[in-house]
Each structure stands twice: as structure tokens, then as C-alpha cells.
C-alpha positions as CSV (number, residue, x, y, z in Angstrom):
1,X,58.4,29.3,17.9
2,X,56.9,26.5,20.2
3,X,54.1,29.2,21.0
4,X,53.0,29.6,17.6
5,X,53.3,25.8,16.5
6,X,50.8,25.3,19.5
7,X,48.7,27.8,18.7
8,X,48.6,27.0,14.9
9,X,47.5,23.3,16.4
10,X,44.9,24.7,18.3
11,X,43.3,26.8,15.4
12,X,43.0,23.8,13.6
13,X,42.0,21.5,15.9
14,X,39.2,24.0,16.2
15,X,38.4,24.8,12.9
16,X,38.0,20.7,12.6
17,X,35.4,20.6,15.2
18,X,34.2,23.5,14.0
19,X,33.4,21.7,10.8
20,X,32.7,18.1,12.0
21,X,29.7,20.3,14.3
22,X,28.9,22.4,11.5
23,X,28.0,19.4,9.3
24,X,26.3,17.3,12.2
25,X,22.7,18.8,11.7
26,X,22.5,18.6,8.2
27,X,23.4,14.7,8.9
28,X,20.6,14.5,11.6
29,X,18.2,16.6,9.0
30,X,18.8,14.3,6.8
31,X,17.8,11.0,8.8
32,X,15.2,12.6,9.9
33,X,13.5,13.4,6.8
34,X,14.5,9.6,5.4
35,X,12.7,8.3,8.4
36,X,9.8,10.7,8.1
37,X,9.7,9.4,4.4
38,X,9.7,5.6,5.4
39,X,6.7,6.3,8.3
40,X,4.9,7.9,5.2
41,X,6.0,4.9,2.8
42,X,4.6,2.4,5.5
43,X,1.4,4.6,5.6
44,X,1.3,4.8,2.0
45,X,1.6,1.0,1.7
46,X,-1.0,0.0,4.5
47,X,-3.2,2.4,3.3
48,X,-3.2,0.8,-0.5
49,X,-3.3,-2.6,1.1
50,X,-6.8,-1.9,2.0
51,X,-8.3,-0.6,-0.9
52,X,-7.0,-4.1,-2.6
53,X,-8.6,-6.0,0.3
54,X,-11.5,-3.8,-0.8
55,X,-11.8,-4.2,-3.8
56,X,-11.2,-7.9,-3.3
57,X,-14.5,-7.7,-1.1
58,X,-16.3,-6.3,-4.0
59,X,-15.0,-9.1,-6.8
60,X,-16.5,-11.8,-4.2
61,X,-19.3,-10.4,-3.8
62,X,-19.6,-9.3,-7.4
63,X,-18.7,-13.1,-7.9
64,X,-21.4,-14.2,-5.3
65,X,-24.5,-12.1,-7.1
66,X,-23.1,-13.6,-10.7
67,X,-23.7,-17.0,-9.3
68,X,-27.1,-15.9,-7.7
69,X,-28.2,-14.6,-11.1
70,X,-26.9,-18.1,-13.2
71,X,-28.2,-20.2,-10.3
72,X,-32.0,-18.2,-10.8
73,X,-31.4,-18.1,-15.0
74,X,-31.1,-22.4,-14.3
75,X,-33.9,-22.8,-12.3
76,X,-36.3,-20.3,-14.8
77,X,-34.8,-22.8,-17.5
78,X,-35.9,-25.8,-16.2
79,X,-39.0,-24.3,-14.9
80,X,-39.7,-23.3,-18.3
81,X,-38.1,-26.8,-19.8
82,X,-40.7,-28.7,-17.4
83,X,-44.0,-26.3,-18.7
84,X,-43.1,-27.4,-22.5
85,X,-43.0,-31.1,-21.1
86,X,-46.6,-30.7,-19.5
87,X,-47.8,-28.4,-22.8
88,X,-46.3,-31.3,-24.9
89,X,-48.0,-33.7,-22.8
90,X,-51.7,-32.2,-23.5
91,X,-51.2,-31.9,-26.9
92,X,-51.0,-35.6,-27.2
């Protein structure tokens, strides 16, 4: 009776393990594929950061040739403004 009490501990003691290291690699599966997901998150991320830093680039210097074209429009004007002085000028 001893014998087969000991022998019915055994089998389940092994069938335990037998589980606990079945189920192991789907664990390690798992953690890798999260941390495979979070390299390709942080790629994902770094790689959207510089289109805005981009794009940033491009409002400035969008920004830059807007203030280029109002600073030439201003000068034309008072070019222009100082021509109708001197025309005004001759005509009197």
C-alpha cells in the first residue's frame, strides 16, 4: 500500500512539472513577442518624432519666406508711396 501511495505521489509530482514545463514557453513566447512589440513601438514613436520635427522645419521656413514676401510687398509700397510724392511734387 505504501508502494502505490508513493508511486501515485510520483506520477503527480510529475505530471505537475510536466505541466509547469509544458506552459513555460508559451510564457517566454509571450514576453518575447510583448518586447518585440515595445522595440517596434519605440521605433514607431522615434520614427514619427521626426517627421514632426520635419514638418516643423518646413512651417519655419514656410514662416521665414512669408515674412521675406511681406517685408518685399512693404518696401515695393513705400517705393511706390515715395514715386507718387515726387509725381505730386512736379505737378505742382
Amino acid at each position: 500500500m505504501k508502494k502505490m501511495i508513493l508511486v501515485i505521489i510520483i506520477l503527480a509530482v510529475g505530471i505537475a512539472l510536466g505541466v509547469y514545463f509544458q506552459k513555460q514557453p508559451k510564457a517566454q513566447k509571450i514576453e518575447t513577442q510583448v518586447q518585440a512589440d515595445a522595440e517596434q513601438a519605440g521605433a514607431d514613436v522615434k520614427e514619427g518624432m521626426q517627421k514632426v520635427d520635419a514638418a516643423a522645419i518646413e512651417v519655419k521656413e514656410g514662416a521665414q519666406k512669408a515674412g521675406d514676401v511681406v517685408t518685399n510687398v512693404v518696401g515695393q509700397v513705400k517705393a511706390d508711396a515715395q514715386k507718387v510724392g515726387e509725381i505730386k511734387q512736379k505737378m505742382n
